[in-house]
C-alpha positions as CSV (number, residue, x, y, z in Angstrom):
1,X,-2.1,8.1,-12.2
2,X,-3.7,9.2,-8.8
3,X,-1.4,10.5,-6.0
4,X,-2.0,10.7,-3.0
5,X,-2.5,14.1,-0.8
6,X,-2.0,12.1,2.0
7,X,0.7,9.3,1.5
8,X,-1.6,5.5,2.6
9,X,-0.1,3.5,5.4
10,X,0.5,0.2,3.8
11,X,1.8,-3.5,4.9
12,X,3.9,-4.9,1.8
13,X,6.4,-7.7,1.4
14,X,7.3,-9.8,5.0
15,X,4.9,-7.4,6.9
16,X,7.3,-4.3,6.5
17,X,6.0,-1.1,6.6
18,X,5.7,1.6,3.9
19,X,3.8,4.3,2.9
20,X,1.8,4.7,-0.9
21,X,2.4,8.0,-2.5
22,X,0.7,7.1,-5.9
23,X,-1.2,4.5,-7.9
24,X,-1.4,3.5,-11.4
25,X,-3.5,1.6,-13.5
26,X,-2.1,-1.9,-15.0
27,X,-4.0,-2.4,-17.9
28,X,-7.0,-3.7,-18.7
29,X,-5.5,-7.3,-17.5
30,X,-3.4,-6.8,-14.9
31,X,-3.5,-5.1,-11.1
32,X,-2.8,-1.6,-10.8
33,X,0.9,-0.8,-9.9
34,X,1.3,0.9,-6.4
35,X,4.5,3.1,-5.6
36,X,5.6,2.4,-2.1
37,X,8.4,4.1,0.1
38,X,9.3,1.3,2.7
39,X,9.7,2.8,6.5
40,X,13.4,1.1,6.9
41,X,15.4,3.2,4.4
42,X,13.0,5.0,2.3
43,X,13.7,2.7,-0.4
44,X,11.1,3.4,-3.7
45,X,9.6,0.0,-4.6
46,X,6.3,-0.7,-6.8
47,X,4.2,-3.4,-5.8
48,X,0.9,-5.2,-7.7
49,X,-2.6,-4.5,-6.3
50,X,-2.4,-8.4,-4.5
51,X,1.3,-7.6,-3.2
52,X,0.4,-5.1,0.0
53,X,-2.0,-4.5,2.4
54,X,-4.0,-0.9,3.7
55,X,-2.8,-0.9,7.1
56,X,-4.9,-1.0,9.7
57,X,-7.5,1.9,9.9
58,X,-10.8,2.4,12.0
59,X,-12.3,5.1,9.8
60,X,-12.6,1.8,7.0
61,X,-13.2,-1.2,9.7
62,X,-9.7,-2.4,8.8
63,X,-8.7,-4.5,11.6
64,X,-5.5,-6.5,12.3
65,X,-6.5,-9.8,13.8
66,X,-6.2,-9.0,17.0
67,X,-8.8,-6.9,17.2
68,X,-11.7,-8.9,15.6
């Protein structure tokens, strides 16, 4: 399990917004399992490696469509 200093802006089910505060690893089959606390609520959800997205962030070149 990593967790995170510095919780990760994140884009997860019907483009709400949430926040990562730890990842763990899935198996040697599956994706790793994220814990997400959405914005609206601050309800605890875990989500699959291909259920979110990192939000958008300059530092990495991540870009919402917009700005390509």
């Amino acid at each position: 399990m990593l967790e995170f200093k510095n919780p990760i802006p994140v884009i997860i089910e019907g483009g709400k917004e949430g926040y990562a505060i730890y990842v763990t690893n899935g198996g040697t089959w599956e994706n790793d399992i994220w814990c997400v606390v959405h914005c609206d609520g601050g309800i605890v959800r875990h989500y699959l490696s291909n259920q979110i997205k990192i939000y958008k962030n300059g530092t990495f070149e991540i870009n919402d469509k917009e700005d390509k």
